[in-house]
C-alpha positions in Angstrom: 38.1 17.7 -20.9 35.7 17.6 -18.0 34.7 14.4 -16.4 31.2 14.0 -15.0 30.8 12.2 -11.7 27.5 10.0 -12.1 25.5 11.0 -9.2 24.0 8.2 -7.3 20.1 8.2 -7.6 18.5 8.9 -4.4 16.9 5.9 -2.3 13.0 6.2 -2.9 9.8 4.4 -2.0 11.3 1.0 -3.2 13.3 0.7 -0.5 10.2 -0.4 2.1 9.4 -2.3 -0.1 12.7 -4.6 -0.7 13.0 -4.3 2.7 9.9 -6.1 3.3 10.4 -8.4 0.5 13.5 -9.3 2.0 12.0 -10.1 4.8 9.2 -12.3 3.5 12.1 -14.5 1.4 13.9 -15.1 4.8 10.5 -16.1 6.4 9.2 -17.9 3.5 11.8 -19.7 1.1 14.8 -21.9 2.2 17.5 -20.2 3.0 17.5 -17.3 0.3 21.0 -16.1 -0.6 22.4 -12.8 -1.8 22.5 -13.3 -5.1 19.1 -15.1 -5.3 17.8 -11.9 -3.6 19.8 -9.4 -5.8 18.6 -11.4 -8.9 15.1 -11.1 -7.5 15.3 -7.2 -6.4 17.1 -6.2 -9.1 20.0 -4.1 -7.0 23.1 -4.7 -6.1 25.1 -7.3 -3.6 26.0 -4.2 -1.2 22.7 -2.9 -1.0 21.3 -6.6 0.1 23.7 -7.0 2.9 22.9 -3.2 4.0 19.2 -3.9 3.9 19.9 -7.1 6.1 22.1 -4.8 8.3 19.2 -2.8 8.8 16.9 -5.6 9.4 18.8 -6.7 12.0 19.7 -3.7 13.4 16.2 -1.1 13.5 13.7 -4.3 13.7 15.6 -6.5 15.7 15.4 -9.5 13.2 17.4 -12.7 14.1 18.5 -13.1 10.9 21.5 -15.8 10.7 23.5 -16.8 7.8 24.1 -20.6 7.4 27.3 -21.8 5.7 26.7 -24.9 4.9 23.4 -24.3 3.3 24.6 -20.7 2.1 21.8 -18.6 2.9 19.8 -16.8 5.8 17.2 -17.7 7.9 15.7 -16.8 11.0 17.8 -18.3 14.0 13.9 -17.8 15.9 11.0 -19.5 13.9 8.5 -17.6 15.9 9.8 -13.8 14.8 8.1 -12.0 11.5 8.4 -8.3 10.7 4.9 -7.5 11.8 4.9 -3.8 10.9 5.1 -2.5 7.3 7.8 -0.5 6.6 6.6 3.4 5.6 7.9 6.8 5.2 6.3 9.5 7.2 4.7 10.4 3.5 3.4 7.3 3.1 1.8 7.1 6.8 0.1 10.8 5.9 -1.5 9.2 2.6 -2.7 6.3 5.1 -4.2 8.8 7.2 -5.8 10.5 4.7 -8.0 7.5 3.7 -10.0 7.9 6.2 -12.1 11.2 5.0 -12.2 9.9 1.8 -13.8 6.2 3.2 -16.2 8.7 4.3 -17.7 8.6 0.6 -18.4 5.4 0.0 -20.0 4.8 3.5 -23.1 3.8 1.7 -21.7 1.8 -1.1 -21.2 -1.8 -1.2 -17.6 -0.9 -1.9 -17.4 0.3 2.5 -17.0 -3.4 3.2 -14.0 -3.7 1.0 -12.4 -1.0 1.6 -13.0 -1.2 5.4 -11.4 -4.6 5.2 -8.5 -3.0 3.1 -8.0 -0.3 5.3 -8.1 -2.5 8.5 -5.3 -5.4 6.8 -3.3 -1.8 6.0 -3.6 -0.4 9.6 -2.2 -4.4 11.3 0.7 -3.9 9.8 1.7 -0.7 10.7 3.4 0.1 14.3 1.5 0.3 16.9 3.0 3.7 17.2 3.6 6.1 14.5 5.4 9.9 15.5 5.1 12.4 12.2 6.8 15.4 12.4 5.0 18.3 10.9 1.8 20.3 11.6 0.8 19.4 8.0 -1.4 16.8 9.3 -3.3 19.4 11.7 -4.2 21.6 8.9 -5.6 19.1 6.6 -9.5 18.7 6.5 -11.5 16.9 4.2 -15.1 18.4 3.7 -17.7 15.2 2.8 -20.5 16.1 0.8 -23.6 14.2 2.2 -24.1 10.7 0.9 -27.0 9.4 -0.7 -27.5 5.5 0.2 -26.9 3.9 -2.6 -28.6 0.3 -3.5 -26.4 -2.7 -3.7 -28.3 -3.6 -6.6 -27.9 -0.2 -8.6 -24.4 0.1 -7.7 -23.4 -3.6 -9.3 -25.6 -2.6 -11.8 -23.7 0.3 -12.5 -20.2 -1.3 -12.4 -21.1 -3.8 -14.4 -21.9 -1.4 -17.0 -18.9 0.5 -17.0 -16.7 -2.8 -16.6 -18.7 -4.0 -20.4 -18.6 -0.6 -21.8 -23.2 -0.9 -22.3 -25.5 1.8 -22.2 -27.2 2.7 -19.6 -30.9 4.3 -19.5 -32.0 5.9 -16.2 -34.4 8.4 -14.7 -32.5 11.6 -13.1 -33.5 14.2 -11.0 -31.9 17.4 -9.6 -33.3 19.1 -6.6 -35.6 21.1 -7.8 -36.6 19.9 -11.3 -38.4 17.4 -13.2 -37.4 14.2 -13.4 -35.7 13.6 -17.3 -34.5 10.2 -18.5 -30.7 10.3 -19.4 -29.1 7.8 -21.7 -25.2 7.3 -20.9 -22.4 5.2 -23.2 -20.4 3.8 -20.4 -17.2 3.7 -22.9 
């Protein structure tokens, strides 16, 4: 009879995540604990006080633990995690927004996803180092952009967001113009 080791699952994208969740209970809530942190994160005890270690350790956090109170907390009020914490694969989707940005540039979605992309790009390091000429080779070819009214463009949305019909005139390059009728469902 063979016995079958369980392998242990390998660490993925959640772990940025806890670690900056981790972070923002220390910052935010009074004094969190280990097991109110592994009862929020859903891991174990061993893998909270490792992603404390590595707080502490790769971005320098002063995190404390208090006895009395039994739970951390920063020993400096002043300090915060400022950057977000990415894999090189999650940077390289980052920098790939940017083409694609590039086709709603006359959209009334540009300001919202300008804002989104600038709130993304403060929280990242100041300086990022990716290792592979992936990034060199990647281009993004934008199709021109027609400007597109604010008006028809919430006109449109709110269409598709109540499922209507919509009724309007179309024209390709060189043809007539015909009038299309589209079920936005």
């Amino acid at each position: 009879m063979s016995v079958q080791k369980k392998s242990k699952p390998k660490e993925n994208h959640t772990k940025p995540l806890r670690l900056f969740k981790i972070e923002q209970a220390i910052q935010n809530l009074t004094y969190p604990s280990v097991e109110r942190l592994q009862k929020e994160l859903e891991v174990s005890r061993r893998t909270i006080l490792r992603d404390i270690d590595e707080l502490k350790i790769y971005y320098n956090a002063p995190i404390e633990y208090d006895r009395m109170k039994k739970g951390y907390y920063y020993s400096d009020n002043t300090y915060f995690v400022k950057n977000m914490l990415l894999t090189e694969s999650e940077v390289f989707a980052v920098t790939g927004i940017l083409p694609l940005m590039e086709r709603y540039n006359n959209t009334p979605l540009k300001k919202t996803i300008t804002k989104v992309y600038e709130t993304l790009s403060q929280m990242l390091p100041n300086q990022v180092e990716v290792q592979t000429s992936f990034v060199n080779d990647v281009e993004f070819i934008a199709d021109p952009v027609p400007i597109i009214s604010e008006d028809v463009f919430n006109a449109v949305f709110k269409a598709t967001k109540l499922h209507k019909i919509m009724k309007f005139d179309y024209r390709k390059i060189r043809s007539a113009t015909k009038t299309r009728t589209v079920a936005l469902f």
